[in-house]
Backbone of each chain as nested JSON, in Angstrom:
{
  "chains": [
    {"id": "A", "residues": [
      {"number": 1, "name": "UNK", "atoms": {"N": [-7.995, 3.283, -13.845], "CA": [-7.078, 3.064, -14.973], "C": [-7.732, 3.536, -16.27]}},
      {"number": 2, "name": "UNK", "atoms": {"N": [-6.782, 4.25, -17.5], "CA": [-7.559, 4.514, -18.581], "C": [-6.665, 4.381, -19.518]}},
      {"number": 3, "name": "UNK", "atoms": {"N": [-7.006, 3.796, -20.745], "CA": [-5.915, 3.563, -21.747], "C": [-5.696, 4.851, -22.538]}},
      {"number": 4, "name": "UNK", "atoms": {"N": [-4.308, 5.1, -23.113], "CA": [-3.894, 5.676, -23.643], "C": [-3.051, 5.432, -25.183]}},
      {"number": 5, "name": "UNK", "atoms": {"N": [-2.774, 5.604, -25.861], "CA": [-1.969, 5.495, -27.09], "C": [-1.137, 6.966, -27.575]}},
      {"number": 6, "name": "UNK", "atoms": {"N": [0.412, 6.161, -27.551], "CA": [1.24, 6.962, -27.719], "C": [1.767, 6.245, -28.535]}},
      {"number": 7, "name": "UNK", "atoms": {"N": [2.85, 7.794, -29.548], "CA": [2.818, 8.054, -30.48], "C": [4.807, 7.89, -30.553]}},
      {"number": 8, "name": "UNK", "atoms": {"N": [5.922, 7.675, -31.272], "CA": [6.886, 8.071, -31.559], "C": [7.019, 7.943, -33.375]}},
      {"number": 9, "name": "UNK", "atoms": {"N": [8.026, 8.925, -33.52], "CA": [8.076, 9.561, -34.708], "C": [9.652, 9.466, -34.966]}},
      {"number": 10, "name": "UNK", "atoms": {"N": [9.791, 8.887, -36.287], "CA": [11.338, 9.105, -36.639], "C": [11.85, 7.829, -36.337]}},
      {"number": 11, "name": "UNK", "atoms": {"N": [11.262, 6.201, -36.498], "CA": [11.255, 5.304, -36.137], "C": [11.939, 4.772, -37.269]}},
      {"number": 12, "name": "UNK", "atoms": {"N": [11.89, 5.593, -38.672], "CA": [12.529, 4.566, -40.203], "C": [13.574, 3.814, -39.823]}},
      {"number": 13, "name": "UNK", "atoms": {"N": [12.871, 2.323, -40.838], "CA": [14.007, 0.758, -40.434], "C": [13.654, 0.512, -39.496]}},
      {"number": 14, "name": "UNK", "atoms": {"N": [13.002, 0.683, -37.986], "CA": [12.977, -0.295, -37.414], "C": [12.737, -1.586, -37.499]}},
      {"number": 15, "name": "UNK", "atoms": {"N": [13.3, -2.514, -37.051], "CA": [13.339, -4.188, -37.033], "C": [12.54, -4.926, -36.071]}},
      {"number": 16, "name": "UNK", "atoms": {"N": [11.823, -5.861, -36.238], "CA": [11.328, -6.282, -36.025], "C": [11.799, -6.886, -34.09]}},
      {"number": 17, "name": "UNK", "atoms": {"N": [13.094, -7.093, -34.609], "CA": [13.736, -7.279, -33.047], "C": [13.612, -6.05, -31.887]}},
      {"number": 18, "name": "UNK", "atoms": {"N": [14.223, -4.985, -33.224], "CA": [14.237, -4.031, -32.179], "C": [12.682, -3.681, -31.687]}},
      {"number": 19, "name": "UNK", "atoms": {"N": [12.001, -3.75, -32.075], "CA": [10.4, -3.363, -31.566], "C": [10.205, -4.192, -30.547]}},
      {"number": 20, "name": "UNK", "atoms": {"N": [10.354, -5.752, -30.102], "CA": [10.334, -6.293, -29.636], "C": [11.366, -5.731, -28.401]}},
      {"number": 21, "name": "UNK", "atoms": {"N": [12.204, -5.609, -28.771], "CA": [13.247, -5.435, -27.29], "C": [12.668, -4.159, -26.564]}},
      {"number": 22, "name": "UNK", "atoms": {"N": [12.704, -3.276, -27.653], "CA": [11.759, -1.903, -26.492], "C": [10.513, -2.505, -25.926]}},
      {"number": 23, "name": "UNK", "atoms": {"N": [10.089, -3.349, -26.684], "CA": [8.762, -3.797, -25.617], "C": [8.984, -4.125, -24.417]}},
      {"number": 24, "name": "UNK", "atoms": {"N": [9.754, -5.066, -24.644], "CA": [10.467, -6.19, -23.446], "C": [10.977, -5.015, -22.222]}},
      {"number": 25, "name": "UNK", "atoms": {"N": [11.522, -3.882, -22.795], "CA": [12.092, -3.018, -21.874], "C": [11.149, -2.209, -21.216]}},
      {"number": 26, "name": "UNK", "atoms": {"N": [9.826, -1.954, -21.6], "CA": [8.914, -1.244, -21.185], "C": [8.326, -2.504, -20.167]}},
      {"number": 27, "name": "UNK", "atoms": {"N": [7.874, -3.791, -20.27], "CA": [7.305, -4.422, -19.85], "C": [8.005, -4.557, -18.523]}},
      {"number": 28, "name": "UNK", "atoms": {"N": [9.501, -4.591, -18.513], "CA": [10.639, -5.292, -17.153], "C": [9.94, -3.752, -16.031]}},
      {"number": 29, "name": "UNK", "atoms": {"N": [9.931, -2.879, -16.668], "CA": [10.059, -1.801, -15.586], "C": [8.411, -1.66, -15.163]}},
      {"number": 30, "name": "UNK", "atoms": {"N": [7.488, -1.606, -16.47], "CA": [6.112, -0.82, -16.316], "C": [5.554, -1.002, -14.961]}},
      {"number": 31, "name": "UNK", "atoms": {"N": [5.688, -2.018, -13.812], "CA": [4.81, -2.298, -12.936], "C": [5.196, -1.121, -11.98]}},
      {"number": 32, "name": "UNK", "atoms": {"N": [6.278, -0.63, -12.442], "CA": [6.165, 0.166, -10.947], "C": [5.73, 1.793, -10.919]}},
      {"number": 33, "name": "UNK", "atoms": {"N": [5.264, 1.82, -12.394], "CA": [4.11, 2.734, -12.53], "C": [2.44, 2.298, -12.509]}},
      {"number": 34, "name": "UNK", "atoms": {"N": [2.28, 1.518, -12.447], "CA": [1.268, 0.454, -12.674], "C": [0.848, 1.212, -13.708]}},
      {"number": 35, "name": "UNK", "atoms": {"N": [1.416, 0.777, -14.816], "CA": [1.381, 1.314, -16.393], "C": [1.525, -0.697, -17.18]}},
      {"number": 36, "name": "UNK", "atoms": {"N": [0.207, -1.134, -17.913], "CA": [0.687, -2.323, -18.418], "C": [1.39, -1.714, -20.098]}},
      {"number": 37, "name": "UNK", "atoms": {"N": [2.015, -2.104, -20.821], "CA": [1.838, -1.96, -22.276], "C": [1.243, -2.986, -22.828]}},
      {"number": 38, "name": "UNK", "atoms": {"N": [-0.063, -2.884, -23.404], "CA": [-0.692, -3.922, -24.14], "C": [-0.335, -4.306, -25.585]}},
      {"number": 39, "name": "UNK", "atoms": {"N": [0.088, -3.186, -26.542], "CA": [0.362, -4.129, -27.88], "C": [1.406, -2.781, -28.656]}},
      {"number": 40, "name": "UNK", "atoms": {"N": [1.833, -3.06, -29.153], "CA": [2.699, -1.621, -30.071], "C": [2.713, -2.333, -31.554]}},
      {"number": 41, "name": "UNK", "atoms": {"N": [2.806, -1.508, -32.593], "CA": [2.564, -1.786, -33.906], "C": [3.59, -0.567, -34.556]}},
      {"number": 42, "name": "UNK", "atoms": {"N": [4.721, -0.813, -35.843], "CA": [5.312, 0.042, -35.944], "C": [4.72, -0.053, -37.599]}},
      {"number": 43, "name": "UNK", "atoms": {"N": [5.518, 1.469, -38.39], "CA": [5.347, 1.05, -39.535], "C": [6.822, 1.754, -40.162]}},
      {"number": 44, "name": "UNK", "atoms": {"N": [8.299, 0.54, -40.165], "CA": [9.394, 0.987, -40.997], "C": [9.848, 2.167, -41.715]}},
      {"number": 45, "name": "UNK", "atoms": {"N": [8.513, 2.099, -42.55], "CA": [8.434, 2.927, -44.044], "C": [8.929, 4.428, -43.433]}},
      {"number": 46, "name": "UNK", "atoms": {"N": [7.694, 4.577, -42.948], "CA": [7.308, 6.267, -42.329], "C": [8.127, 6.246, -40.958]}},
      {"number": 47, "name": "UNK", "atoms": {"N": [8.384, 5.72, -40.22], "CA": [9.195, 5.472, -38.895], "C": [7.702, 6.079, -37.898]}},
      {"number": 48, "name": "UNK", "atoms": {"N": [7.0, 5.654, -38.089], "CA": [5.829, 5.88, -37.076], "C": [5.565, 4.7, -35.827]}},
      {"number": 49, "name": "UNK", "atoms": {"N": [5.649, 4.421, -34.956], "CA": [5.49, 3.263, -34.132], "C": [4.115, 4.018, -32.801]}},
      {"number": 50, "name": "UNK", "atoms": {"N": [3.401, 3.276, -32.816], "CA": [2.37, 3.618, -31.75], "C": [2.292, 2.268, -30.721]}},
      {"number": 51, "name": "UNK", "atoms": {"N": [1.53, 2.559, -29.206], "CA": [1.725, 1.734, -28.496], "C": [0.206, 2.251, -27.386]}},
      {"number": 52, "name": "UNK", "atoms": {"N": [-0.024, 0.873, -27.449], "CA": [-1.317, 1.289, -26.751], "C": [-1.38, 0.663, -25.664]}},
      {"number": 53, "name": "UNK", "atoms": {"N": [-1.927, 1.313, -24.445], "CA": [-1.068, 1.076, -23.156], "C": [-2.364, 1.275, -22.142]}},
      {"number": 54, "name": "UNK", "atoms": {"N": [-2.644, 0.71, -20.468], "CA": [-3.364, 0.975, -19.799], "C": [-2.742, 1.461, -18.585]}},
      {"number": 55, "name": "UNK", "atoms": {"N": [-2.915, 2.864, -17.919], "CA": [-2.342, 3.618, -17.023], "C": [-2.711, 4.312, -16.004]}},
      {"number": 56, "name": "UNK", "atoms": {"N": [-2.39, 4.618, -15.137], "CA": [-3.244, 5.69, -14.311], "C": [-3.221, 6.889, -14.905]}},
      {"number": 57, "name": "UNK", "atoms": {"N": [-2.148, 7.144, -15.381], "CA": [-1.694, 8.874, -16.261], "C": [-1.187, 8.882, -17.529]}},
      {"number": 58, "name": "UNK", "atoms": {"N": [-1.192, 9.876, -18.253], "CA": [-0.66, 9.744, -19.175], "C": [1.098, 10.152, -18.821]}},
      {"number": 59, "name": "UNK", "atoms": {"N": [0.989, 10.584, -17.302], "CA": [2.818, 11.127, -17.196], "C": [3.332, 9.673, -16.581]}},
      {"number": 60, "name": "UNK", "atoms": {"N": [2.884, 8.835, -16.153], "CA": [3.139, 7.854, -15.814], "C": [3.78, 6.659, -17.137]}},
      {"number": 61, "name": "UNK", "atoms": {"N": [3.05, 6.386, -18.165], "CA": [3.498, 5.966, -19.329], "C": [4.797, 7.104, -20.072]}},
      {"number": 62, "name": "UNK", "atoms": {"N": [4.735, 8.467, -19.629], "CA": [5.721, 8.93, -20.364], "C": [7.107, 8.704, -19.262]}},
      {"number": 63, "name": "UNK", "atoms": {"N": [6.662, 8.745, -17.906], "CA": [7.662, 8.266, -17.406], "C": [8.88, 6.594, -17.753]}},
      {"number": 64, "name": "UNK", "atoms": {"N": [7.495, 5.778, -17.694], "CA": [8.071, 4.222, -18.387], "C": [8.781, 4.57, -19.305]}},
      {"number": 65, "name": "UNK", "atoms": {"N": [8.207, 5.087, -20.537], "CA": [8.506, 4.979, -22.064], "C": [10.149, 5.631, -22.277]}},
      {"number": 66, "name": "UNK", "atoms": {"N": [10.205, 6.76, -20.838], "CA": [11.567, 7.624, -21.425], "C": [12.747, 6.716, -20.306]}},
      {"number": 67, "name": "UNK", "atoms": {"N": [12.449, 6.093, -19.065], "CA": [13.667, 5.384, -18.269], "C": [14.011, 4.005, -19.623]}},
      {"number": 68, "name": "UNK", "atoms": {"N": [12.723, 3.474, -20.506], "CA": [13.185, 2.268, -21.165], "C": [14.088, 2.761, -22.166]}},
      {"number": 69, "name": "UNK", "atoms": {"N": [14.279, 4.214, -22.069], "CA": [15.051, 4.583, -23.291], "C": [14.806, 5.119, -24.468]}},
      {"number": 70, "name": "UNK", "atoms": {"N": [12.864, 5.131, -25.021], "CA": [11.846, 5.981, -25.967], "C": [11.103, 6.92, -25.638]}},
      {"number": 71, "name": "UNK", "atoms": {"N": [11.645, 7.551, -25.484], "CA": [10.49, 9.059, -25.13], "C": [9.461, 8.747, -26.413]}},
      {"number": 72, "name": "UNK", "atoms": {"N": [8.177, 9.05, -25.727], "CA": [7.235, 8.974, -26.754], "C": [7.233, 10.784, -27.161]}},
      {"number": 73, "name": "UNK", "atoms": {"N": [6.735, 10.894, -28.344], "CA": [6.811, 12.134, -29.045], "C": [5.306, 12.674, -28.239]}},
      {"number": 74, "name": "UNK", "atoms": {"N": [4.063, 11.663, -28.496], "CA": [2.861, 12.111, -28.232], "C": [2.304, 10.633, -27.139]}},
      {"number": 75, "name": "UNK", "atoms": {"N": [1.333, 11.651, -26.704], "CA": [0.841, 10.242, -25.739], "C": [-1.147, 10.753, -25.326]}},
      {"number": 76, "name": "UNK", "atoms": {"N": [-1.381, 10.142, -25.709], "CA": [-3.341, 10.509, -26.074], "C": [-4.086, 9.511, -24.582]}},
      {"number": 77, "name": "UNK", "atoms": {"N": [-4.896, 10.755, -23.888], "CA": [-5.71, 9.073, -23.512], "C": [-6.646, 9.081, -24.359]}},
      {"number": 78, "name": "UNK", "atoms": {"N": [-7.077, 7.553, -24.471], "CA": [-8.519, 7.531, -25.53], "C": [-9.261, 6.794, -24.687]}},
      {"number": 79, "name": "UNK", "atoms": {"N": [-10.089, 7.483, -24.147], "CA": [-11.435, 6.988, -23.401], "C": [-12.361, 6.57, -24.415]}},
      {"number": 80, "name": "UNK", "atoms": {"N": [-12.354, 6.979, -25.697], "CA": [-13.525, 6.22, -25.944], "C": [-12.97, 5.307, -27.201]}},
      {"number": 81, "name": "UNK", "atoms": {"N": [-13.896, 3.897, -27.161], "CA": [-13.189, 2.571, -28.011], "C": [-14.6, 2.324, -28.57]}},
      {"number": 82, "name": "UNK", "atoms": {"N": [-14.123, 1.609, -30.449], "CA": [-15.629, 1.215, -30.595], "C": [-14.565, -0.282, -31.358]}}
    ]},
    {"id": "B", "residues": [
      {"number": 1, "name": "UNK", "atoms": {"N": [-3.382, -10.345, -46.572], "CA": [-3.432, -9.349, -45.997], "C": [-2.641, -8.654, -44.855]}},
      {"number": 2, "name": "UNK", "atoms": {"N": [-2.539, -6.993, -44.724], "CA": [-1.766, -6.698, -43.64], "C": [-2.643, -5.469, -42.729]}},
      {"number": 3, "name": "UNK", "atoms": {"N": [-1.685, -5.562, -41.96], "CA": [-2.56, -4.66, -40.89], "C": [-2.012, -2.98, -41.021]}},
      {"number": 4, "name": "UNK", "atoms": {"N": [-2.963, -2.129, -40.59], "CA": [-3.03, -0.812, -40.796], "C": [-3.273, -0.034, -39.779]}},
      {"number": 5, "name": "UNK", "atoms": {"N": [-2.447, 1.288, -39.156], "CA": [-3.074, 1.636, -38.486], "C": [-3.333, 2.945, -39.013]}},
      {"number": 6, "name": "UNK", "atoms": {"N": [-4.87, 3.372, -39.256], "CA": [-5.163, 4.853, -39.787], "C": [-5.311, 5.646, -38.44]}},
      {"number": 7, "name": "UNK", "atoms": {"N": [-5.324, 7.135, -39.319], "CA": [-5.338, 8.786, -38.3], "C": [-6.276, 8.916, -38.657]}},
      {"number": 8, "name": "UNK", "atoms": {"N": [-7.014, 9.501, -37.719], "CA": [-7.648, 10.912, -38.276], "C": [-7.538, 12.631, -37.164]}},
      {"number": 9, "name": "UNK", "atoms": {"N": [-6.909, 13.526, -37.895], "CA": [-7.266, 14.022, -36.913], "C": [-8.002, 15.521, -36.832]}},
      {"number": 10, "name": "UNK", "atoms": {"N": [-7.863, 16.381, -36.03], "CA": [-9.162, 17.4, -35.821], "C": [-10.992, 16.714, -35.747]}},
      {"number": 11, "name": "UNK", "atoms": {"N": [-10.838, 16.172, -34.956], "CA": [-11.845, 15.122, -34.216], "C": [-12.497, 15.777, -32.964]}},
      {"number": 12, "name": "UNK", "atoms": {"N": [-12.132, 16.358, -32.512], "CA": [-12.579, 17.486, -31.087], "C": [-13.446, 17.343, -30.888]}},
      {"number": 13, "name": "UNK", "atoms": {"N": [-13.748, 17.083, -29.732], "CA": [-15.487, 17.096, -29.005], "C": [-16.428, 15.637, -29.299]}},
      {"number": 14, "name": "UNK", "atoms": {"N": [-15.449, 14.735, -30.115], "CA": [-16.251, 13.422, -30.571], "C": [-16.748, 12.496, -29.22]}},
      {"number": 15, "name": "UNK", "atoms": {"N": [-17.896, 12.245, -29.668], "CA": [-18.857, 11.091, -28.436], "C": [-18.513, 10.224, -28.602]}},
      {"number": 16, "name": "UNK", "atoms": {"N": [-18.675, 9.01, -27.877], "CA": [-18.931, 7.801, -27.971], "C": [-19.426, 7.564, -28.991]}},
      {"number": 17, "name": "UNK", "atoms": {"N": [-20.725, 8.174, -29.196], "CA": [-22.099, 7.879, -29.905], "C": [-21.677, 7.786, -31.303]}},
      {"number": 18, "name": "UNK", "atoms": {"N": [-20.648, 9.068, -31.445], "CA": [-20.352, 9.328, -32.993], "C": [-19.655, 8.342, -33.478]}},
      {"number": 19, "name": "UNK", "atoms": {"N": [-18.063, 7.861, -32.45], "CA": [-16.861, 6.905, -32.611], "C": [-17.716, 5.532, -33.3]}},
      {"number": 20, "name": "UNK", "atoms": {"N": [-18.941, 5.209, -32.341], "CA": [-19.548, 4.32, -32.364], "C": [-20.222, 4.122, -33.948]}},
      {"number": 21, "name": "UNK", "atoms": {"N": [-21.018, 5.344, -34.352], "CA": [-21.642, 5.285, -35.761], "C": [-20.979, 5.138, -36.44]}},
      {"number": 22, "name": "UNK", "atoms": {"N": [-19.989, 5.563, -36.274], "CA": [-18.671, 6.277, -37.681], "C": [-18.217, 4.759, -38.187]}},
      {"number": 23, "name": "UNK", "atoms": {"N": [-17.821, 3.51, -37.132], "CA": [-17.231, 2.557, -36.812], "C": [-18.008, 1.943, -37.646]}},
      {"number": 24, "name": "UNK", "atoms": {"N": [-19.814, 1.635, -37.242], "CA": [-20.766, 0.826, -37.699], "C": [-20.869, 0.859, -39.68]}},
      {"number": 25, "name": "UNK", "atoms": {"N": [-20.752, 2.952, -39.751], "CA": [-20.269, 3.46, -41.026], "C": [-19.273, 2.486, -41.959]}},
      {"number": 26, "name": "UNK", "atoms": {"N": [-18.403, 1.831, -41.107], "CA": [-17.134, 1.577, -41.954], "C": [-17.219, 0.178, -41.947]}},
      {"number": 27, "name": "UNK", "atoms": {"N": [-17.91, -0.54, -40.995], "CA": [-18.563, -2.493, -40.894], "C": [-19.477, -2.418, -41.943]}},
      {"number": 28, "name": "UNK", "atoms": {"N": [-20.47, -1.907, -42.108], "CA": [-21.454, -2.0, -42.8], "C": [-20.947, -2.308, -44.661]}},
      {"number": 29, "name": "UNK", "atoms": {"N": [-19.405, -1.732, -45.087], "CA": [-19.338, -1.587, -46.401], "C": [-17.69, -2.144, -46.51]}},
      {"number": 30, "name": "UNK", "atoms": {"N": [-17.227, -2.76, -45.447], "CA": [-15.69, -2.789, -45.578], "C": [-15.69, -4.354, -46.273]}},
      {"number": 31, "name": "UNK", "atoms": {"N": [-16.44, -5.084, -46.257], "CA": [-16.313, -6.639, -46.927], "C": [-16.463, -6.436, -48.333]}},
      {"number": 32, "name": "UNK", "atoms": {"N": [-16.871, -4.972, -49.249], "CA": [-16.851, -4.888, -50.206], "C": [-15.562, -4.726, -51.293]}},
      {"number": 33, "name": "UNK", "atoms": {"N": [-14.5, -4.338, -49.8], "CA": [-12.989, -4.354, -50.3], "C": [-12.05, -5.263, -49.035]}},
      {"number": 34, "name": "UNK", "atoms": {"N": [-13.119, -6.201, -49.123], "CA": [-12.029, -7.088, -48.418], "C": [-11.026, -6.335, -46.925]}},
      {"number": 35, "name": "UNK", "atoms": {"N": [-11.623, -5.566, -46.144], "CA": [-11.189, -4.994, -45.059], "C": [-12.154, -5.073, -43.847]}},
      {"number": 36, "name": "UNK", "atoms": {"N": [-10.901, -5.044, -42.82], "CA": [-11.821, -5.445, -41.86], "C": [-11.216, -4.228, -40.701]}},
      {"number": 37, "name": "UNK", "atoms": {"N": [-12.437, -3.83, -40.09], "CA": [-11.649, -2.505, -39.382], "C": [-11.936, -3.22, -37.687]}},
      {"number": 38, "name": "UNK", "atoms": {"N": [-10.698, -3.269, -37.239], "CA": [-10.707, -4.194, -35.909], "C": [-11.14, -3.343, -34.62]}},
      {"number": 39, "name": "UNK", "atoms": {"N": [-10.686, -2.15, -34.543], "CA": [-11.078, -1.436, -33.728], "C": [-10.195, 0.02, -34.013]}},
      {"number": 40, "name": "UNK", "atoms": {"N": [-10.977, 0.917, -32.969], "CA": [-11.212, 2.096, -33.096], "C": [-10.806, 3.264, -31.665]}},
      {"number": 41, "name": "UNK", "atoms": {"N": [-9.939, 4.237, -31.352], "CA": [-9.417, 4.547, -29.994], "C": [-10.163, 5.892, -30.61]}},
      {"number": 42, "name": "UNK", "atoms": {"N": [-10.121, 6.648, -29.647], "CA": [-10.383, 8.29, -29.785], "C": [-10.502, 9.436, -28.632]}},
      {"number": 43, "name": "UNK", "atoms": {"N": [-9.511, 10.359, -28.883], "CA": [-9.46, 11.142, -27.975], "C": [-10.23, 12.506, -27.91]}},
      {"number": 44, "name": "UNK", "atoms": {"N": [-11.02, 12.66, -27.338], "CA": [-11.724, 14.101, -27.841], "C": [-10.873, 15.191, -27.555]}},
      {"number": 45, "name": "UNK", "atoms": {"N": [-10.334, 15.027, -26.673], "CA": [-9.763, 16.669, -26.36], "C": [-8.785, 16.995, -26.985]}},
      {"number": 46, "name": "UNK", "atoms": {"N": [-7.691, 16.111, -27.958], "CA": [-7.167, 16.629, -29.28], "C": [-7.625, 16.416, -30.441]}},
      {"number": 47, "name": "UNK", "atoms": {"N": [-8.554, 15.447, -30.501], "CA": [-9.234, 15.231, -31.719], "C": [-8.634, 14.152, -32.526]}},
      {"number": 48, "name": "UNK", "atoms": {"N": [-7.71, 12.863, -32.19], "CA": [-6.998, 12.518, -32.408], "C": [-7.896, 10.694, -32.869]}},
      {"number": 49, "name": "UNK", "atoms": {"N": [-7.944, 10.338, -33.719], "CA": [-8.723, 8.793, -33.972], "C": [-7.695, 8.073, -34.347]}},
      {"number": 50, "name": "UNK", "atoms": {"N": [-8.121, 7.027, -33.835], "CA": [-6.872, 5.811, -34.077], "C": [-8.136, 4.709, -34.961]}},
      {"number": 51, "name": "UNK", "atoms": {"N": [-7.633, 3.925, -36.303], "CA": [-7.91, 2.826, -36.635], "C": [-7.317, 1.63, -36.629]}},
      {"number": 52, "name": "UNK", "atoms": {"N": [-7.476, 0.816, -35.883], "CA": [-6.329, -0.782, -36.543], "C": [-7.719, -1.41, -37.657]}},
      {"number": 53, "name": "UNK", "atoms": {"N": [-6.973, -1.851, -38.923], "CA": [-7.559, -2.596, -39.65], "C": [-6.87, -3.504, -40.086]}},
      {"number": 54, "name": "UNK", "atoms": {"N": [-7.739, -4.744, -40.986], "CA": [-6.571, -5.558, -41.679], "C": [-7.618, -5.521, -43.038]}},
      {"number": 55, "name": "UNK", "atoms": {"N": [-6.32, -5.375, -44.279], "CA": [-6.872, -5.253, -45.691], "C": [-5.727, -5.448, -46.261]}},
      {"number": 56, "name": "UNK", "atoms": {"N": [-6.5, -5.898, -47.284], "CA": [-5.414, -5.853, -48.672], "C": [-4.27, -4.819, -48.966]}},
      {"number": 57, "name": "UNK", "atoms": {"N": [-4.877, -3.821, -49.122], "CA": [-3.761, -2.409, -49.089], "C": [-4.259, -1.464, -48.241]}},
      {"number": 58, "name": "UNK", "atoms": {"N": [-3.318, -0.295, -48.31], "CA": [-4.043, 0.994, -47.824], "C": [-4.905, 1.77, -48.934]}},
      {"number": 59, "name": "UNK", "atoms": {"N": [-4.926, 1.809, -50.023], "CA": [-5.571, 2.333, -50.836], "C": [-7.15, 1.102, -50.447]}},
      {"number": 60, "name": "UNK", "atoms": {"N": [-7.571, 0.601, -49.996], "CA": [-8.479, -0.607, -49.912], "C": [-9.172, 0.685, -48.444]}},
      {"number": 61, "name": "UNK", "atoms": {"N": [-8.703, 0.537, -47.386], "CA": [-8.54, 1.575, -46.202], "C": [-9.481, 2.613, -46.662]}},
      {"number": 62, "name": "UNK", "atoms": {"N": [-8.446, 3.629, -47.203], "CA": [-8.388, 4.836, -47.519], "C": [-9.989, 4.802, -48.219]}},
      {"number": 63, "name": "UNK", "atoms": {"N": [-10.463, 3.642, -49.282], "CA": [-11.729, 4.012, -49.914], "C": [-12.918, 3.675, -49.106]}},
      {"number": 64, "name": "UNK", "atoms": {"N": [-13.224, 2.678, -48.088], "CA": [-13.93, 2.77, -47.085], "C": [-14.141, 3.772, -46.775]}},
      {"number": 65, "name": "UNK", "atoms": {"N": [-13.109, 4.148, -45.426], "CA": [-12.81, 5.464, -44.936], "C": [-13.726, 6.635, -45.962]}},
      {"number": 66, "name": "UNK", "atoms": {"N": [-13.462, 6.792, -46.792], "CA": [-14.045, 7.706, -48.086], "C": [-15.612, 7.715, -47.631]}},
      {"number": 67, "name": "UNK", "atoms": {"N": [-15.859, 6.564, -48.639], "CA": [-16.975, 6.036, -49.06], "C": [-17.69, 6.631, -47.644]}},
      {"number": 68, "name": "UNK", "atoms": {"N": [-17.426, 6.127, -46.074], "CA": [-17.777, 6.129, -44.845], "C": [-18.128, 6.924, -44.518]}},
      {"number": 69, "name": "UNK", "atoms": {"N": [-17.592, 8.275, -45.24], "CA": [-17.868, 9.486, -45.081], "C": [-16.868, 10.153, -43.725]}},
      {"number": 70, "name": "UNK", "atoms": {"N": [-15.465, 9.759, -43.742], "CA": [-14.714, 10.362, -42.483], "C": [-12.935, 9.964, -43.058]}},
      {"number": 71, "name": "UNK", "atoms": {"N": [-12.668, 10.474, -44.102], "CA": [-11.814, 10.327, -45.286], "C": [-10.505, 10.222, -43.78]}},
      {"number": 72, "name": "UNK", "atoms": {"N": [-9.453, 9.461, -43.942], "CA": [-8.576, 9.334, -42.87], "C": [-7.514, 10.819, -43.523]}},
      {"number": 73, "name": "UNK", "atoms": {"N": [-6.673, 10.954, -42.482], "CA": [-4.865, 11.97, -42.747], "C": [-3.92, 11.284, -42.975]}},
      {"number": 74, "name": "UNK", "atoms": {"N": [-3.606, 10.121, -42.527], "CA": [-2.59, 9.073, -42.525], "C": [-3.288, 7.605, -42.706]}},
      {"number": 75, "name": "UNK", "atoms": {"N": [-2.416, 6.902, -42.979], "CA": [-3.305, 5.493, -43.317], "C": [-1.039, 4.388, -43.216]}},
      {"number": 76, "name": "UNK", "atoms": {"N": [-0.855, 4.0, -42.7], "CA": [0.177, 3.493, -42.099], "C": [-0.295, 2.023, -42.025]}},
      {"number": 77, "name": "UNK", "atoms": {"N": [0.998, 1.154, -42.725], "CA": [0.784, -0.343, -42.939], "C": [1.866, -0.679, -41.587]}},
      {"number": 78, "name": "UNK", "atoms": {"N": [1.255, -1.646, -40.68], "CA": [2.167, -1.543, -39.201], "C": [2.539, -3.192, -39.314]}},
      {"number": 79, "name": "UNK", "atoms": {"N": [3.475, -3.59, -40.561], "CA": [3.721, -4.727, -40.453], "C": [4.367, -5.902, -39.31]}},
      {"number": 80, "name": "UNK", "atoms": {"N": [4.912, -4.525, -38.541], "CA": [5.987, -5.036, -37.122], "C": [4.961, -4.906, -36.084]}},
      {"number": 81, "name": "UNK", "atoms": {"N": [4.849, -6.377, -35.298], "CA": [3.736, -6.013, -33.885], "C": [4.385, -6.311, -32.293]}},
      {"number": 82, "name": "UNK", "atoms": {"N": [4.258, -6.028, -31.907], "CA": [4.473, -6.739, -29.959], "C": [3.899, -6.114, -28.981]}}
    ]}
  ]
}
C-alpha cells in the first residue's frame, strides 16, 4: 500500500456538507478497491479540495474518486512524509 | 487559528533526506509566527510538496516558508475538513 494525494480543481463554494457527503461517498464504495480515504481538506475561496488517501494504485483511487461522482483532476503518490 | 494547505512545486528528484531538512528548516523558526507546520507529503517524480499547517494567516505561512529558504506557489486556507 502507498499513500497518495489527489488533487480537484474548480471546487468554489463548496460547503461544508457537501465535502462531507463526497467523503461519505468515497468511503461506502472505497473497500472494493482496497483504497481507504484518510482525510480531505477543501479551500471554498480558490475551489481547490485535496484528499489524502492510502492505495494500492494511484488508478485505483482514480477509479473510487470518479464511480463516487469526483474525478480527481490530479492524483500524486507521495512516498515520502516528514 | 486556521489550517493551511501549502504547494510547492518543481521539486523533482527530492529525498527523504531533503523533505526531512526542509521540514526541520521550517520547526526550527515557525513559533516565531505562531505556526505550526503539521506535516509534509512529497512526490519526486513530479516534484509536487504538500504542507498542512495551522497559523494565524497565510501571510504567517508564506514568511516561514521564506525565511526557510523553500518560498511555497500556493499557500490555501482549507477551512472545510473530513
Amino acid at each position: 500500500m502507498a499513500e497518495f494525494m489527489d488533487v480537484h480543481h474548480g471546487m468554489k463554494g463548496i460547503t461544508n456538507e457537501q465535502l462531507r457527503e463526497s467523503h461519505r461517498a468515497d468511503l461506502a464504495i472505497e473497500a472494493e478497491e482496497q483504497v481507504h480515504f484518510k482525510q480531505a481538506w477543501a479551500d471554498p475561496e480558490s475551489g481547490e479540495v485535496y484528499c489524502l488517501s492510502e492505495a494500492p494504485s494511484a488508478e485505483a483511487v482514480r477509479r473510487i474518486h470518479e464511480r463516487a461522482g469526483h474525478p480527481a483532476d490530479e492524483i500524486h503518490p507521495v512516498p515520502l512524509t516528514a
